[in-house]
C-alpha positions as CSV (number, residue, x, y, z in Angstrom):
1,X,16.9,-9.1,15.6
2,X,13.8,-10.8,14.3
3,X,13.8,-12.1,10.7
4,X,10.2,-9.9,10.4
5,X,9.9,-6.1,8.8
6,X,7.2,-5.4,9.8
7,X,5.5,-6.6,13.3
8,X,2.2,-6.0,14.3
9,X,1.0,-7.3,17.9
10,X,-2.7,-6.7,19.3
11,X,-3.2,-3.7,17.4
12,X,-6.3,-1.8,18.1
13,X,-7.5,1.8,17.2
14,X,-10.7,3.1,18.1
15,X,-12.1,6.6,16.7
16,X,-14.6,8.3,19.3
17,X,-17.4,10.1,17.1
18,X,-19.8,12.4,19.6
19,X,-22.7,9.5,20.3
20,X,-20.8,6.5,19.3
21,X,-17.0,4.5,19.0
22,X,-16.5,2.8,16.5
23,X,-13.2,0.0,16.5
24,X,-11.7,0.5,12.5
25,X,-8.9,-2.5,14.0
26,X,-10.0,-4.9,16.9
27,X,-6.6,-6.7,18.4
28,X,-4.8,-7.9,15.2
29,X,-1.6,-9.8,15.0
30,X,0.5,-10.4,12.4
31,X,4.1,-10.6,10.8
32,X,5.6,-9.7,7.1
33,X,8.8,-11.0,6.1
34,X,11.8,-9.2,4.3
35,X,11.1,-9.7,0.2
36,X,7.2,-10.7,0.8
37,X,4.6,-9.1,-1.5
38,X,1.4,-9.2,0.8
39,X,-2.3,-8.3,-0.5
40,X,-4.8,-6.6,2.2
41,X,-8.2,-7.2,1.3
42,X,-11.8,-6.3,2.5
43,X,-14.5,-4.8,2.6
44,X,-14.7,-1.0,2.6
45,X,-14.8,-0.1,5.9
46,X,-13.0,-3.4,7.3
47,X,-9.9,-1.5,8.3
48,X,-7.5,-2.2,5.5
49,X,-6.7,1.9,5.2
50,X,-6.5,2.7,9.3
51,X,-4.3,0.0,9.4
52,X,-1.9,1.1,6.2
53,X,-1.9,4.9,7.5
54,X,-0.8,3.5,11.2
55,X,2.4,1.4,9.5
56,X,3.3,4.5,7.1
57,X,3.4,6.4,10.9
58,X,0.2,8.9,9.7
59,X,-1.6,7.2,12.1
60,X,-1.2,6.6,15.9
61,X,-2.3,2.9,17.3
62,X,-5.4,3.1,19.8
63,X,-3.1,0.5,21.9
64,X,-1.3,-2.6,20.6
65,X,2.6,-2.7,19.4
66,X,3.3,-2.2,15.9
67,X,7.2,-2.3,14.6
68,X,9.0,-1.6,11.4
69,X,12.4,-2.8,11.1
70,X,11.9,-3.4,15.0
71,X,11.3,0.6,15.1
72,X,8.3,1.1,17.4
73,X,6.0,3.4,15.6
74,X,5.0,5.4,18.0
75,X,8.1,7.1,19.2
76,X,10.9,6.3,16.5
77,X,8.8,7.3,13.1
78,X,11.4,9.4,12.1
79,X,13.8,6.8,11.9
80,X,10.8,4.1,9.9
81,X,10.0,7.0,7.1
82,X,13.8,6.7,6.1
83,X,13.3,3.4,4.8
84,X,9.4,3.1,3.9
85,X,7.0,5.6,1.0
86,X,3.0,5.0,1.1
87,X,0.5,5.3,-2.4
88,X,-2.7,6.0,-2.0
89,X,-5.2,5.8,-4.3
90,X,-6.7,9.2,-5.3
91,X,-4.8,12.7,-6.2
92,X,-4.6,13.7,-2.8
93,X,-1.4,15.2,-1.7
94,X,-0.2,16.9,-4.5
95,X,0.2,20.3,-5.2
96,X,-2.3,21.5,-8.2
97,X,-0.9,24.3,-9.6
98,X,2.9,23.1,-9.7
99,X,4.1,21.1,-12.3
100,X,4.8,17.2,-12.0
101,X,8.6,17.9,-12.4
102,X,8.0,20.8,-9.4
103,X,5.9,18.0,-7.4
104,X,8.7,15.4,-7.2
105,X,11.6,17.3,-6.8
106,X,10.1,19.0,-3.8
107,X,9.2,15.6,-2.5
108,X,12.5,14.3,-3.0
109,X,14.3,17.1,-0.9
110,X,12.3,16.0,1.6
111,X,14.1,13.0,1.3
112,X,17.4,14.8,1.3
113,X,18.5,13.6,-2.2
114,X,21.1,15.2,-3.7
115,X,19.7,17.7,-6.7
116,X,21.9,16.0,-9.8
117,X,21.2,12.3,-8.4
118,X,17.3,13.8,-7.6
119,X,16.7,15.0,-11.5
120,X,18.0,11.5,-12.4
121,X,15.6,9.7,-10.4
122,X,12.8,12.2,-11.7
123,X,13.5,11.4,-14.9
124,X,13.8,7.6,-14.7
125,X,10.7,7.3,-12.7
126,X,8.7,9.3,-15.2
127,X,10.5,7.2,-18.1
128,X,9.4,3.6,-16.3
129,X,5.9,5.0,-15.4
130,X,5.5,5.7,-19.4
131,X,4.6,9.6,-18.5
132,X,7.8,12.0,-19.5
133,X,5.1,13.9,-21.7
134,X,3.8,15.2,-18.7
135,X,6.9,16.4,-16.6
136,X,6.0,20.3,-17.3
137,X,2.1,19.8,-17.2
138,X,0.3,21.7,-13.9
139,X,-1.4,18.9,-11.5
140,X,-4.5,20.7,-12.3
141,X,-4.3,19.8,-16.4
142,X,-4.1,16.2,-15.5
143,X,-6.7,13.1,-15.3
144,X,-7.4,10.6,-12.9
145,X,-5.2,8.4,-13.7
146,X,-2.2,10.1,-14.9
147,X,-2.5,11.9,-11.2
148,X,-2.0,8.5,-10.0
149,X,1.0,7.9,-11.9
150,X,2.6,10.8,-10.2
151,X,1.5,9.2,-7.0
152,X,3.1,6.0,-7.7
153,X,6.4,8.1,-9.0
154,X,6.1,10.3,-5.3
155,X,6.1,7.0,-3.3
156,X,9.2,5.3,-5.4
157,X,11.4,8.5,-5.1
158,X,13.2,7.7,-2.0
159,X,13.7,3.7,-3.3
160,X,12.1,2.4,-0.6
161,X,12.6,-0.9,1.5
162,X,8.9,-1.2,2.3
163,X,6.1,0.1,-0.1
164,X,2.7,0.3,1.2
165,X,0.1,0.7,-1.6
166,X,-3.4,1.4,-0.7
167,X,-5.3,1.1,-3.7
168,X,-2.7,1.9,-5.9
169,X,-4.7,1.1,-9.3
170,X,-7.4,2.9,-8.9
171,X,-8.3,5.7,-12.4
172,X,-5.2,3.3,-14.2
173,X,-5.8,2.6,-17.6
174,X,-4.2,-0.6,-18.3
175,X,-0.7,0.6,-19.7
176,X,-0.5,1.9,-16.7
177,X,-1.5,-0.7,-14.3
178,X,1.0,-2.9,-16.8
179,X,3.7,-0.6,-15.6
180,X,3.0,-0.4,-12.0
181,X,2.7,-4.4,-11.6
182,X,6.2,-4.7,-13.4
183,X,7.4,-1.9,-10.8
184,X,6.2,-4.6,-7.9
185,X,7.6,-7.8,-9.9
186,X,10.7,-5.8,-9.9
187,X,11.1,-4.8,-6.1
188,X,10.2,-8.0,-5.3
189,X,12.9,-9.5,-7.0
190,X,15.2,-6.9,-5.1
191,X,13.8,-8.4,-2.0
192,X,12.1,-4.9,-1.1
193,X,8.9,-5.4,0.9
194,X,5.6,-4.4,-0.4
195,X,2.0,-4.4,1.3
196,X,-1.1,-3.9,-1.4
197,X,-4.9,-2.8,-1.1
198,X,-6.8,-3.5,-4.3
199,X,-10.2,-4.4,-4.7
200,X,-9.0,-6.4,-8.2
201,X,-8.3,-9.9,-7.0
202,X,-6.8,-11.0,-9.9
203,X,-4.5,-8.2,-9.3
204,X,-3.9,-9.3,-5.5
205,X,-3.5,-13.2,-6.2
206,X,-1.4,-12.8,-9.7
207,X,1.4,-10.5,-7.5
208,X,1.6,-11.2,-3.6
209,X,2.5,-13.9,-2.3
210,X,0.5,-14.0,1.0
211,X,-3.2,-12.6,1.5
212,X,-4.6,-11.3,5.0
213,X,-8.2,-10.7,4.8
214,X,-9.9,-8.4,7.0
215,X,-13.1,-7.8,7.9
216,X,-15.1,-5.4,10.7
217,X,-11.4,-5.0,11.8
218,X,-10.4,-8.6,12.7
219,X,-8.2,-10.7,10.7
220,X,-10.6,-13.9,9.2
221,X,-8.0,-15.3,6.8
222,X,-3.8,-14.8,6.9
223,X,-2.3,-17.5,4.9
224,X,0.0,-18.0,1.4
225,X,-1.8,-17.2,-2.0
226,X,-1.3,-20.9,-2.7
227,X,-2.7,-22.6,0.1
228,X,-5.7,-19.7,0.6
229,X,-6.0,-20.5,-3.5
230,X,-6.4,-24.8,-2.5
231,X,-8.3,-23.5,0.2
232,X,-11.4,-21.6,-1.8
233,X,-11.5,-24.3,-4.7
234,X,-11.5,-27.3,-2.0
235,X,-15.0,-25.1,-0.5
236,X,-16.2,-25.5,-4.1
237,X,-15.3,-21.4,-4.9
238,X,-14.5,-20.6,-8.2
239,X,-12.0,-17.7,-7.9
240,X,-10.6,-15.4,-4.9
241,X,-13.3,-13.1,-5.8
242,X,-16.0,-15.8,-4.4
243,X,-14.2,-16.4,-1.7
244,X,-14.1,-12.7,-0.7
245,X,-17.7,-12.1,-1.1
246,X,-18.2,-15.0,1.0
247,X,-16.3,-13.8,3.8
248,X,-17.2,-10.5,3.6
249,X,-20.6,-12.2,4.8
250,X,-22.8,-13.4,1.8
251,X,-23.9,-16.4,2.1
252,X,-25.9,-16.5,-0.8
253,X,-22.8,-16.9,-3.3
């Protein structure tokens, strides 16, 4: 069994519009490890989301292999959801007029928890996240970014071994985003996997320890934050966030 999670071999996916196709993910390879925090970054449009949704199994490949705990996703994504939860940024996916508490416990009999060890997890999850004012508020009543909180709470219920996070900061307030990155510092000292989105560098370089960059669906840079980090400064960049608008194709930086 190889030492990888997550295994992603000449992945492509193509979506056909009516007068044109247009490649989202153009051959990419790559491997995460057991325990590794890795940061996605890009442009928009580069790819970073197709390629989440097709590792949380939302998303068929175009062609390409891609495995999760050596589980193809393709034919054995009912065995890959037992182990892995997906945040996106956004309030999509949750039902408006039922409460938060409602929300979660449905999710988590998706998951088959049992109830008593279920209202448990509820309420720890909503004590960590900073938000058990809000276990009896409707969806509807809430803002931006305490929706995201409940997001963040959905994707933690089943204590996932991989946590993909697309955006996952987007509407936080910075108690919140506080909270989330001490949620990541702490999986990742439980050797759970995590793979993160964010358009905050700061955010991407402080927690992960490896960085793929993406752009018009090809990989341009997969490498350790510390040697991508001695990598920008020796090009005479400043911060990550140079280095990004340079690849993304500025030359003008």
């Amino acid at each position: 069994m190889c030492s990888s999670v997550i295994q992603v071999s000449n992945l492509k996916r193509i979506y056909e519009c009516k007068k044109s196709v247009i490649t989202a993910l153009d051959n990419i390879s790559f491997e995460i490890s057991k325990g590794e925090c890795v940061g996605l970054i890009g442009p928009n449009g580069a790819g970073k989301t197709t390629l989440i949704k097709i590792l949380s199994t939302f998303l068929l490949p175009s062609s390409g292999k891609v495995l999760i705990n050596d589980k193809n996703v393709v034919n054995e994504y009912k065995e890959i959801r037992n182990n892995i939860n997906y945040v996106y940024g956004g309030d999509r996916g949750l039902y408006w007029r039922l409460s938060v508490y409602d929300n979660l416990f449905f999710f988590g009999t998706l998951y088959k928890i049992k109830k008593n060890d279920l209202i448990k997890k509820i309420d720890k999850l909503l004590y960590d996240l900073n938000i058990e004012d809000l276990k009896f508020r409707l969806i509807e009543t809430l803002s931006k970014g305490q929706k995201q909180r409940i997001q963040i709470a959905r994707g933690l219920l089943n204590s996932p071994q991989i946590l993909l996070l697309d955006e996952p900061t987007i509407g936080l307030d910075p108690v919140g985003t506080k909270k989330l990155h001490d949620i990541i510092i702490k999986m990742k000292e439980q050797g759970r996997t995590i793979l993160i989105t964010s358009h905050y560098m700061n955010e991407i370089e402080n927690l992960c320890n490896k960085i793929i960059f993406i752009n018009n669906g090809k990989i341009i840079e997969n490498l350790p934050t510390k040697t991508l980090r001695e990598k920008y400064l020796s090009n005479g960049f400043n911060t990550l966030e140079e280095y990004f608008v340079y690849l993304s194709g500025d030359n003008n930086v």
